[in-house]
DRENMARVEX-271578 format. One record per residue (C-alpha): residue in three letters; x negated, y negated, z. Coordinates in steps of 0.5 Angstrom, whole numbers, plus 500, padded with zeros to 3 digits. Each point is the difference from the previous one (the first is absolute). Layout:
# residues N
alaXYZ
...
//
This chain:
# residues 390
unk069686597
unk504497506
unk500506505
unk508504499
unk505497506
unk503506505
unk507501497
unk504500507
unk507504500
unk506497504
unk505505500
unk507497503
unk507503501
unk504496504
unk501493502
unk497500507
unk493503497
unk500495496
unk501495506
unk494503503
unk495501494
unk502494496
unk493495504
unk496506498
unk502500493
unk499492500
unk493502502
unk499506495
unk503495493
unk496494504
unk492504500
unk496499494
unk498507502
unk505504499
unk507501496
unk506501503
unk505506498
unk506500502
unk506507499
unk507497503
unk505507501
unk506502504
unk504495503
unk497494496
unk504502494
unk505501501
unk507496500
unk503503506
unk494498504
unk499493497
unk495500495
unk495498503
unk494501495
unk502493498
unk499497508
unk493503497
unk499496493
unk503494503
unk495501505
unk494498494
unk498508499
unk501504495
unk503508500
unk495504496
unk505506500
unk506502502
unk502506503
unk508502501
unk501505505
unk507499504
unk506504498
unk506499501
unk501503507
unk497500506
unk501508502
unk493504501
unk501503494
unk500493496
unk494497504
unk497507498
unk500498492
unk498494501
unk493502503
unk499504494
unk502495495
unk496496503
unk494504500
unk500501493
unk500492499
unk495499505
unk495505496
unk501496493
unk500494503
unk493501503
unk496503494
unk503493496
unk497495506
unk494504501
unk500498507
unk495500505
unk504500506
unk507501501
unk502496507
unk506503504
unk504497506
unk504504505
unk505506499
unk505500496
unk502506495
unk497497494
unk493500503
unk500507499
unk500501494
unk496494498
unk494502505
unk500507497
unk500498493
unk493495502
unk498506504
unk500504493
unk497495496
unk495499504
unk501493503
unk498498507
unk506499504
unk499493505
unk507502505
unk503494505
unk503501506
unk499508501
unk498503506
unk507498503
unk505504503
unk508499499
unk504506502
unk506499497
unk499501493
unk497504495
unk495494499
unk496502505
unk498507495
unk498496495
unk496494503
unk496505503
unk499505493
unk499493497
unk493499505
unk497507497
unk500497494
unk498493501
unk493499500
unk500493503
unk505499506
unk502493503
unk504501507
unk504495503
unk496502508
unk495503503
unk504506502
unk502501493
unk494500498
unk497506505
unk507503497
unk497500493
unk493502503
unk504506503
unk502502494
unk494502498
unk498493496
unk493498501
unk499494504
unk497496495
unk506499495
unk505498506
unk501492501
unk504498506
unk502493496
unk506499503
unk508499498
unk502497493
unk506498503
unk497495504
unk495498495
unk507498495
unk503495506
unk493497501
unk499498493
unk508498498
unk503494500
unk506502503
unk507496499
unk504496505
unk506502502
unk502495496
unk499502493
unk501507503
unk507499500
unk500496494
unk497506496
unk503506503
unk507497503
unk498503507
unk503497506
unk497500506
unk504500507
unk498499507
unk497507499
unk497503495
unk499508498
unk496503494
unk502508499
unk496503495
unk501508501
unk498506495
unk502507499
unk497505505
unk498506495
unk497505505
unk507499504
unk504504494
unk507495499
unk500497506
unk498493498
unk508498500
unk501502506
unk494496503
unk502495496
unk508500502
unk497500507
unk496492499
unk506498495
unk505501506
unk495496505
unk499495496
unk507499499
unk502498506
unk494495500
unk505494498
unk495494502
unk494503496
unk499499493
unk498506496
unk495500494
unk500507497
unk494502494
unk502506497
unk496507501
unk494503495
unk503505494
unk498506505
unk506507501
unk506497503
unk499492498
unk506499497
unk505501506
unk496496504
unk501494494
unk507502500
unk501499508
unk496494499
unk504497495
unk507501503
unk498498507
unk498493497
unk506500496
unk504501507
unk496495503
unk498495495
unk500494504
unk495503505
unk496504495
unk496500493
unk496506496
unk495500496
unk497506494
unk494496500
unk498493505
unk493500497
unk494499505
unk501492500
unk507501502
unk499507505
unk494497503
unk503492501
unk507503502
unk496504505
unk496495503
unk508496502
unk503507503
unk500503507
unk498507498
unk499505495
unk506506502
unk498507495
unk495504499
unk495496494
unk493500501
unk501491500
unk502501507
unk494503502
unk495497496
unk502493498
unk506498506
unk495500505
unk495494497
unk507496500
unk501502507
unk506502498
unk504507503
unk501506497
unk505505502
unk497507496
unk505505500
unk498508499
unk494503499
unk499498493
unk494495503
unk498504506
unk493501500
unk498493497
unk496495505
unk506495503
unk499493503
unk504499506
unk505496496
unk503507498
unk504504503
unk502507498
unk507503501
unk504506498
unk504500495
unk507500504
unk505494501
unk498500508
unk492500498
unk502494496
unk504496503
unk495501506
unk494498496
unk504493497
unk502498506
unk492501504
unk498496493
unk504495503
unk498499507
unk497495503
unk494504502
unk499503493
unk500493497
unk494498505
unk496507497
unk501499493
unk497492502
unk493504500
unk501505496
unk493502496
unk501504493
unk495505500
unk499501493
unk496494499
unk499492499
unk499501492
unk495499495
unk502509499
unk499498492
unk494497500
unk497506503
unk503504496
unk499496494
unk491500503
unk500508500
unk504502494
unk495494496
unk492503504
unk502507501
unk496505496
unk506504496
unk499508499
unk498503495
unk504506502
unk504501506
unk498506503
unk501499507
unk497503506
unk505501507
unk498496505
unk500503507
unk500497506
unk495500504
unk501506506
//
């Protein structure tokens, strides 16, 4: 009798996890040794975001299950519901795969329902990207609530690693395998300009700038006035061209998308706006900007590997490890404008010409892939607390 495959569950939620997950994916459906699973939720189903569970069955993989959970709204009260709709669709959905290892990326709110229906049926939690630290947002609980259920950790660097160890995590468990952005823009063939603009109708200036900014949700309602604050700069930018993507499906996302969508309206020949780019687009366009101008993770773990700048705004990254191709503003006008026209000048040109990106040079995937095929799964997930030594 042929030994039974390992049964690896992917679990994605959103367009830009996807992006990150899709070379370990390949790896899992491509390994005669394992089975791979895949659970879309969130934002992949639904219209508003672009159904995007169809990027993934065009991609060549099959869904499993599908778990709806995004409501109608984007009050705390809604992304409270959709937590518990998601759990219980979680719950059944294990116990039809069978799975023996269910594999998390990241932070977002649906991972908490999904590593707590894995934590009660029993099935080791292999988490990417934990140990990190972000401010801003309410992803900073629940990436750390994440790594005490996990059973195997992949950090992005060492000083994630150390914090996950910190965590009471043992050692044994923890790989530091680098970041899975750099690992995407390694292995893609990203398009010319050419056929960028061909595909996505983008018109590139002399000078170019891609915004990506989502909610604030440990700052109650202030996400419009931070982002009105960036809409009133970038305004009076009249030479530069302006490539908005549209916000994660978390409290208060709906006026950001509102605010974009009339702003481009009102600028139309010098500004574009998409629900849903696709990690081909978004990572190609990024390669032909000057900078990434919000507060998304892509500016800190992707940008740098193009030596392209990033201008983050708030705290919603603060913590996270940066290259010296980002710099950190606060979310007023006078801040922004400072850190736009410090982008610009000649003697940050000359940085961003060396900049290094600390997350990596790629291979995260194979890495990954390695230990979820060799290691020993548990038969039980009592764990022990970690302590540091004194």
């Amino acid at each position: 009798m042929a030994p039974k495959l390992r049964r690896v569950c992917i679990v994605t939620g959103t367009r830009a996890e996807y992006g990150l997950l899709y070379w370990l994916m390949k790896g899992i459906q491509n390994d005669p040794d394992l089975e791979l699973q895949i659970i879309a939720t969130g934002a992949h189903l639904s219209p508003e975001f672009g159904l995007t569970y169809q990027q993934i069955e065009q991609d060549g993989f099959t869904i499993n299950k599908k778990i709806e959970m995004v409501l109608s709204a984007d009050t705390p009260s809604a992304i409270s519901k959709s937590v518990g709709i998601s759990l219980i669709g979680f719950s059944d959905s294990y116990t039809d795969l069978n799975s023996d290892l269910v594999v998390l990326l990241g932070d977002r709110y649906e991972l908490v329902a999904s590593s707590l229906a894995a934590l009660f049926s029993g099935i080791p939690i292999a988490h990417i990207h934990g140990g990190e630290t972000t401010l801003g947002a309410f992803d900073e609980a629940i990436r750390h609530s994440i790594t005490k259920m996990a059973w195997l950790h992949f950090a992005a660097t060492d000083v994630y690693r150390k914090r996950i160890i910190q965590l009471g995590e043992n050692p044994e468990r923890v790989f530091d395998v680098g970041g899975l952005g750099v690992d995407s823009i390694e292995k893609t063939n990203l398009l010319s300009k050419e056929e960028l603009v061909d595909i996505t109708g983008i018109q590139f200036a002399e000078k170019n700038l891609l915004i990506t900014y989502h909610p604030v949700t440990m700052e109650h309602k202030k996400s419009e006035e931070y982002f009105r604050s960036l809409l009133n700069v970038l305004g009076d930018l009249d030479e530069i061209y302006l490539i908005f993507t549209m916000p994660n499906s978390d409290t208060d996302s709906r006026i950001i998308k509102q605010m974009i969508n009339e702003f481009v309206s009102n600028h139309k020949n010098r500004a574009i706006s998409f629900n849903s780019m696709g990690h081909l687009n978004y990572l190609s366009a990024l390669q032909f900007v000057d900078a990434v101008i919000g507060n998304s993770s892509s500016g800190i773990l992707e940008a740098p590997t193009f030596k392209v700048g990033t201008v983050n705004i708030g705290d919603r990254q603060t913590g996270r490890v940066k290259a010296s191709s980002v710099i950190d503003c606060a979310p007023s006008e006078k801040s922004i404008t400072k850190a736009i026209e410090k982008l610009y000048s000649e003697n940050f040109q000359k940085i961003l010409l060396k900049t290094k990106n600390p997350y990596g040079n790629g291979n995260a995937s194979e890495k990954i892939l390695a230990i979820l095929k060799n290691t020993l799964l548990p038969k039980n997930l009592k764990k022990e607390f970690y302590d540091l030594p004194s």
